[in-house]
C-alpha positions as CSV (number, residue, x, y, z in Angstrom):
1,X,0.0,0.0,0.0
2,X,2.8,2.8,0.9
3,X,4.7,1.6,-1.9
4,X,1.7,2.1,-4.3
5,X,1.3,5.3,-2.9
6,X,4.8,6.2,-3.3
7,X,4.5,5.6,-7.0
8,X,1.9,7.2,-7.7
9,X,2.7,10.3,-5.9
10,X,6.0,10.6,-7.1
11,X,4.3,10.2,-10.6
12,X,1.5,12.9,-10.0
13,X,4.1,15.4,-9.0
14,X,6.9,15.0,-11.3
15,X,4.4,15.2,-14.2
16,X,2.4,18.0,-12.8
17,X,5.9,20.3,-12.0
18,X,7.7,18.5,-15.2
19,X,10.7,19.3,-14.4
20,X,12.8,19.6,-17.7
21,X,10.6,21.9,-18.7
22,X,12.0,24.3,-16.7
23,X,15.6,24.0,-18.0
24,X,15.2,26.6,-21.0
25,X,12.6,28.9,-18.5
26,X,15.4,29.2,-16.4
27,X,18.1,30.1,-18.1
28,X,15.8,32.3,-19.9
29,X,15.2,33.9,-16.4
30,X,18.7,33.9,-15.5
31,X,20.4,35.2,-18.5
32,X,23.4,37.3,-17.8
33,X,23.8,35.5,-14.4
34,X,27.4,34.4,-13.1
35,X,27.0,30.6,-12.3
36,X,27.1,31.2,-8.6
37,X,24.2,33.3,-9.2
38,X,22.4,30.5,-11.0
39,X,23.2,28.1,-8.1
40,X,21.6,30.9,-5.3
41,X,18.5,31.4,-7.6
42,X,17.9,27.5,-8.2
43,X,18.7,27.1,-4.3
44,X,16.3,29.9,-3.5
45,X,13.8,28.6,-6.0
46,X,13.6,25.0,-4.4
47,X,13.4,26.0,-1.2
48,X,10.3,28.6,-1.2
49,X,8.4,25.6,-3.3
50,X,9.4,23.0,-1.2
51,X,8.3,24.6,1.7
52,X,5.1,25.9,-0.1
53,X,4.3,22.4,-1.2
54,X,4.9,20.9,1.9
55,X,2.9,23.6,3.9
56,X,-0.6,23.0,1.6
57,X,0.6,19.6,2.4
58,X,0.1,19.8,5.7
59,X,-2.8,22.3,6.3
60,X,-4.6,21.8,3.0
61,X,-6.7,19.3,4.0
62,X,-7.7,21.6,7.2
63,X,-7.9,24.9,4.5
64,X,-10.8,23.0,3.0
65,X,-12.5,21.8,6.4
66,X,-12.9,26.0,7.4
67,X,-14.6,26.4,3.7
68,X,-17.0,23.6,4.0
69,X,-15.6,21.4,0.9
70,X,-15.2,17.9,1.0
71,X,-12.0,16.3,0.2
72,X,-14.3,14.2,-2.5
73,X,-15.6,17.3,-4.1
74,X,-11.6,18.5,-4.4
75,X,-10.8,15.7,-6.2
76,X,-13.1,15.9,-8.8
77,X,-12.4,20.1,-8.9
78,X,-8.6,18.7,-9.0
79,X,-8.9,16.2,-11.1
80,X,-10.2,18.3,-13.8
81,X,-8.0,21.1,-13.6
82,X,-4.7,18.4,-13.8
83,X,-6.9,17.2,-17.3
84,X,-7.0,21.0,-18.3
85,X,-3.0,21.5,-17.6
86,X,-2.3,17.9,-19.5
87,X,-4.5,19.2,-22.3
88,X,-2.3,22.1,-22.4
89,X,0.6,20.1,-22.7
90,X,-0.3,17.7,-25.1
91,X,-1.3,20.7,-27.3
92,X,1.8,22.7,-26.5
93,X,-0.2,25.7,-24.9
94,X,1.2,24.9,-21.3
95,X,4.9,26.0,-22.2
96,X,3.9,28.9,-24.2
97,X,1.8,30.5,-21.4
98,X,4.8,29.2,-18.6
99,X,7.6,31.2,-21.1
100,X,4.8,34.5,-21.3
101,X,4.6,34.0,-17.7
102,X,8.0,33.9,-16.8
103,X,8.6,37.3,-19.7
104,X,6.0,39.4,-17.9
105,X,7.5,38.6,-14.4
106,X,11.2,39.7,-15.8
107,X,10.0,43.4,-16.4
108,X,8.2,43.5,-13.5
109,X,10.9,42.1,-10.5
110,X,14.2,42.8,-9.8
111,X,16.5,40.4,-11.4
112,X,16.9,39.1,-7.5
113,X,13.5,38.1,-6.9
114,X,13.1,35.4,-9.8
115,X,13.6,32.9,-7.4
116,X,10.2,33.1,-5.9
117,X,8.6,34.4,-8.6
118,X,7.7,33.3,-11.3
119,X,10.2,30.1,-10.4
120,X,9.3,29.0,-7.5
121,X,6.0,30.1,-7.8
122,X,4.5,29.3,-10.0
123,X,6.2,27.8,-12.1
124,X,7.2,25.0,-9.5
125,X,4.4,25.5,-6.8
126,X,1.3,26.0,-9.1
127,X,-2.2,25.5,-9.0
128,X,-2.0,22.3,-10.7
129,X,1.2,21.1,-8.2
130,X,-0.4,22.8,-4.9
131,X,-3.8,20.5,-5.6
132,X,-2.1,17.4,-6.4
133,X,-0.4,17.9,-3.3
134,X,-3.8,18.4,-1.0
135,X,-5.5,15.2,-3.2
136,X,-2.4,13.1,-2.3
137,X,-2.5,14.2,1.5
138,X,-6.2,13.5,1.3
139,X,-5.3,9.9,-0.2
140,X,-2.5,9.5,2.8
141,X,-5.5,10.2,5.7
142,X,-3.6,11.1,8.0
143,X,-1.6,8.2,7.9
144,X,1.7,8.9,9.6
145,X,4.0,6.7,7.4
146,X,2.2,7.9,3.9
147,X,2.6,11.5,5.0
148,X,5.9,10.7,5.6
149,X,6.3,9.6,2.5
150,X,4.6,12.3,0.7
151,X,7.0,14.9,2.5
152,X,10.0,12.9,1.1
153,X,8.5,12.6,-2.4
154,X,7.9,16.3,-2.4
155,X,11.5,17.1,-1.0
156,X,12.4,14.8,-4.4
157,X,11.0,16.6,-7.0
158,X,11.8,19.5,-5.9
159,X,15.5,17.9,-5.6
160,X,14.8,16.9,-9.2
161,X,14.0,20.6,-10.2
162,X,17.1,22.0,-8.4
163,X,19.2,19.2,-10.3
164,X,18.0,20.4,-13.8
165,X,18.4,24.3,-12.6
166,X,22.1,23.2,-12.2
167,X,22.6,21.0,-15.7
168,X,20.3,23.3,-17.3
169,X,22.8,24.2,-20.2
170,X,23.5,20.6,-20.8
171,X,19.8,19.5,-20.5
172,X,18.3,21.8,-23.2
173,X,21.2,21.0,-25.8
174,X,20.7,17.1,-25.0
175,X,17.1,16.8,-25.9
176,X,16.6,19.8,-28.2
177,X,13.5,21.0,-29.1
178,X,12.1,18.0,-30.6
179,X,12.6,15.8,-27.3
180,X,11.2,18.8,-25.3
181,X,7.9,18.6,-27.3
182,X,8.1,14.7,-27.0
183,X,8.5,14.6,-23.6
184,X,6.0,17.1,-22.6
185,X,3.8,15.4,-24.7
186,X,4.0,12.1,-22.9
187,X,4.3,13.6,-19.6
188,X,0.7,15.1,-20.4
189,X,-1.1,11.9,-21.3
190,X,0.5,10.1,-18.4
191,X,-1.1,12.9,-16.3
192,X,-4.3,13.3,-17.9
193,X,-4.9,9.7,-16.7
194,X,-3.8,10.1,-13.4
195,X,-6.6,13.3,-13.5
196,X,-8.9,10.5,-14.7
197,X,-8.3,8.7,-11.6
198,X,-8.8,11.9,-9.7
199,X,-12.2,12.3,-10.3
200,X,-13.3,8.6,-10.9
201,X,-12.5,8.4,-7.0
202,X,-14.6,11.5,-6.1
203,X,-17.6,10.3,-7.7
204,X,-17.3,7.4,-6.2
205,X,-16.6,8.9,-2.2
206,X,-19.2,11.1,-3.4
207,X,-21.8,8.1,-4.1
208,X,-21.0,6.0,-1.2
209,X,-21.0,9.1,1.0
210,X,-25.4,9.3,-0.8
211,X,-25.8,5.9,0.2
């Protein structure tokens, strides 16, 4: 059971964040940078969405509680918004709004502040990554060991972000713009169906909760 849930988490998140899809972002954001400036904004960066991440983790559950909303009418609202974000990325609209994004943020912040926006949020700790966070820490229930476990996966893929801010240079050249498209591609169906499974068990906590 924690293993299962260990997969699939650290599935959900890694497609929902997608990683090497940040590698040209950043360098975009961090052009004229010295590499020990590159190292303090991807440091900075995965840090603030860790801590984010691990925070909705945490309370999210409780957020929802205050407003009335049931975890099994969150996971059908989730579900459907990670569809939308792996529609956008099978079509290729999701790294075209991410690069306007991440322009429009440039002009507006000091050079500084990239790190927490739009990197680390939210780019890294987005609406699609923050509620596939709460779903998974509705799924763990409190469960000591599978909260445990979903701290450690988040700490991962943010790990994994921080990794390609560091071998960013290396990373685009390797897969080029044709793997980018490929891989964003497949990363998109993979979460559409994980969305699928989302909302399949909403309904379902929804129709054993009218029962």
């Amino acid at each position: 059971m924690l293993v299962e849930f260990v997969k699939s988490a650290a599935v959900t998140l890694l497609v929902t964040v997608d990683p090497p899809g940040l590698a040209p972002i950043f360098l975009g954001l961090t052009a004229g940078m010295t590499a020990q400036q590159r190292r303090q904004v991807a440091w900075r960066a995965t840090a603030i969405a860790f801590a984010i991440l691990a925070v909705f983790g945490f309370v999210g559950d409780a957020v929802l509680r205050a407003l009335g909303i049931s975890l099994a009418a969150f996971r059908i609202a989730g579900g459907l918004l990670l569809f939308y974000i792996a529609f956008e990325m099978v079509f290729e609209l999701r790294a075209k709004r991410k690069s306007s994004l991440a322009t429009t943020a440039v002009t507006r912040d000091h050079i500084r502040n990239v790190a927490a926006f739009p990197l680390a949020i939210p780019l890294m700790a987005g609406p699609g990554a923050i509620t596939a966070t709460i779903l998974l820490a509705g799924r763990a229930d409190g469960d000591p060991a599978q909260s445990l476990a979903l701290l450690i996966v988040i700490a991962a893929v943010c790990g994994a972000c921080w990794l390609v801010y560091l071998a960013a240079d290396r990373l685009s050249a390797l897969l080029g713009v044709t793997g980018e498209i490929v891989l964003t591609r497949l990363l998109g169906v993979i979460l559409a169906a994980l969305a699928v499974l989302f909302v399949v068990d909403g309904v379902l906590a929804i129709g054993r909760g009218a029962q």
